[in-house]
N, C-alpha and C positions, 0 to 999 in steps of 0.2 A: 542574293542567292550565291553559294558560293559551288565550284566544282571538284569532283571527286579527282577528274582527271583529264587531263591537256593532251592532246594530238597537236604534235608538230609536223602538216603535212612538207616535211623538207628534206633533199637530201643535204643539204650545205650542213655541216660540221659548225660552222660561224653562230646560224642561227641557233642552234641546241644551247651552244655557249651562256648566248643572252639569255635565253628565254630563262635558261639557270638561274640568270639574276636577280630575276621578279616571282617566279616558281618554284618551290621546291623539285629537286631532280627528280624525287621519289614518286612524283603525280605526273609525270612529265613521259608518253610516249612517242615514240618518234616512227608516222607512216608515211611513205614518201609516196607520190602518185606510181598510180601503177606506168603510167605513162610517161617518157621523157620529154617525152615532143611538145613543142608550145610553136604559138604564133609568133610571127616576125612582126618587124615593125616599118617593113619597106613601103607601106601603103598610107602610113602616117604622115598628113602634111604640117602638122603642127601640132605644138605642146601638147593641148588639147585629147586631141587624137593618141600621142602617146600615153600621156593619163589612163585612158578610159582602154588601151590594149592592157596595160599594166594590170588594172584590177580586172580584164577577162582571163587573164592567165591565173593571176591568183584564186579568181572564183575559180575556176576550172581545176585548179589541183585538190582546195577544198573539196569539190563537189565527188570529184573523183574516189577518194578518201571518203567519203561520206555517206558514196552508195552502199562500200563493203561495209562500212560502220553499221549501217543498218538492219543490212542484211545481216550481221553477225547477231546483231542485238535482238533479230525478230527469231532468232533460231535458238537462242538462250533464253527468251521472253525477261529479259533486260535490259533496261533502258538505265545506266549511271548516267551523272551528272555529269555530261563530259562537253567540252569547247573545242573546238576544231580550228588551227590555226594557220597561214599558209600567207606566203609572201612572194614576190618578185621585184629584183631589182634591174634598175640601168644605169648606164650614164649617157645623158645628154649633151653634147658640145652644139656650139653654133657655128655655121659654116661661113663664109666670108659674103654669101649671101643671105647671112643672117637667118635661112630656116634651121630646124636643129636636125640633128645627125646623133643616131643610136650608136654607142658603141657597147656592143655586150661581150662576152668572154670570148680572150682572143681563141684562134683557129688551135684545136688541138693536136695537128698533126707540127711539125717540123717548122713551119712556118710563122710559126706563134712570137718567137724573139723580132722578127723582122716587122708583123703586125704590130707589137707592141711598142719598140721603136719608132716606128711612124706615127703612132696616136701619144708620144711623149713629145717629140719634136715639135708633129705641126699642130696639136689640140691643145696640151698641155702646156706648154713651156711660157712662164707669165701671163695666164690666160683663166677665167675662172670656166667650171662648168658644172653644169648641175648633175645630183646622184637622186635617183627617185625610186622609191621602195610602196610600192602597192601591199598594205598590210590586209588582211581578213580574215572575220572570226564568226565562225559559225554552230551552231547549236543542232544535235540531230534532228530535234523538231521545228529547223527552221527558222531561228530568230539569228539575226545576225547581223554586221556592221563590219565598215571595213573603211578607210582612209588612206591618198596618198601622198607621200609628205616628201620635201622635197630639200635639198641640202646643197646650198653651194661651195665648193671646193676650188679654192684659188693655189696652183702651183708656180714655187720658182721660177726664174726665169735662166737659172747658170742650174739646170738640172743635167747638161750634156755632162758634167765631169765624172756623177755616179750613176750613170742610164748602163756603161755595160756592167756595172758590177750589179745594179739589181738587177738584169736579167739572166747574170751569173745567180743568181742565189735561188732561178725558178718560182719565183713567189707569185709572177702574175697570172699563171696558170688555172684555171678555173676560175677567176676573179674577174666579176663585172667592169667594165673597164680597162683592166690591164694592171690592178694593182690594191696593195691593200692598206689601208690608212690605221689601223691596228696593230700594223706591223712594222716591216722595214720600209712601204712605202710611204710611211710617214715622216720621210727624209726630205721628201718632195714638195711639201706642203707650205706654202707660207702661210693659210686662214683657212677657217671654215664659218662660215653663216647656217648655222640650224644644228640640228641632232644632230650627233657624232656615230651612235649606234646607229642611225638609219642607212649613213655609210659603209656601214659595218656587214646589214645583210636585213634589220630586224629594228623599227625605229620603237623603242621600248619606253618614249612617251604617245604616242598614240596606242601602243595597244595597251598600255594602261587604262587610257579612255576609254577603251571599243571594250574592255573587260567590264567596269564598270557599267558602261550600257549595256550592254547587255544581260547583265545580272539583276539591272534594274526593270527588263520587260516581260 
């Protein structure tokens, strides 16, 4: 079964990018939750735990997107082919007592170079850490699938010499983490283990997958 048209429940500019990749732009709309707010992840004692908030936020923006979807559709007596898509990401570090530690977009007030400075120095700097993107894909009548996939990111260890000028350049700003591997902060990087797009914002071999099942139920 193929779809007439894509909802991207996002406001990230990143994801639209991708989703480009594998979609035509022209099927491709972009409705972001009504709501900004999402759950934290301070109550997470392990991986596990973080996993499983990841795809509650993603279902949650889905769903949210989904009610108006319906409602629009039961007021037009329309129901198109359409797939509903939505994602959240993190980064994971492990802390010297080895549980992990969330880091998601630094503080956006003033303080954000000095946060971001701290999670280069003492997370980053010759240390791998994992990036995890909760993908989910839903159908207005409820058929749906969704995967979290996970990506390890191993950074330099002599990253003091270009830390103030990336945060001269403002890139980490709204970016999970404190940075973006896409970009300039791809300067940082010595390896990656997994998807490269997962890091990205949108891991664009699993929703490949979660596309096809779903077209197949």
């Amino acid at each position: 079964m193929s779809f007439r048209r894509y909802i991207l429940a996002s406001r990230s500019p990143r994801r639209l990018e991708l989703l480009q990749q594998v979609v035509h732009p022209t099927l491709i709309e972009v409705r972001p939750p009504a709501s900004a707010d999402e759950a934290g992840f301070d109550d997470c004692q392990d991986l596990a735990a973080i996993r499983q908030r990841l795809l509650e936020i993603a279902r949650n923006k889905a769903e949210q997107v989904r009610t108006a979807l319906n409602a629009e559709e039961a007021e037009l007596h329309e129901r198109p082919r359409t797939l509903l898509i939505s994602a959240d990401t993190t980064v994971v570090i492990t802390s010297h007592d080895q549980s992990p530690i969330v880091l998601g977009q630094p503080p956006e007030n003033d303080d954000w170079r000095e946060t971001v400075a701290d999670w280069f120095r003492h997370h980053y700097a010759g240390r791998t850490h994992s990036v995890l993107t909760a993908v989910h894909v839903t159908t207005p009548d409820g058929r749906l699938g969704d995967q979290v996939v996970e990506t390890r990111v191993t950074f330099r260890k002599d990253l003091e010499r270009w830390l103030n000028w990336y945060l001269l350049t403002g890139e980490p700003r709204g970016k999970a983490g404190g940075y973006a591997l896409q970009a300039a902060g791809s300067v940082f990087v010595e390896r990656t283990e997994g998807s490269l797009s997962n890091v990205v914002g949108l891991p664009l071999e699993a929703l490949l997958e979660l596309f096809a099942d779903v077209s197949l139920r």
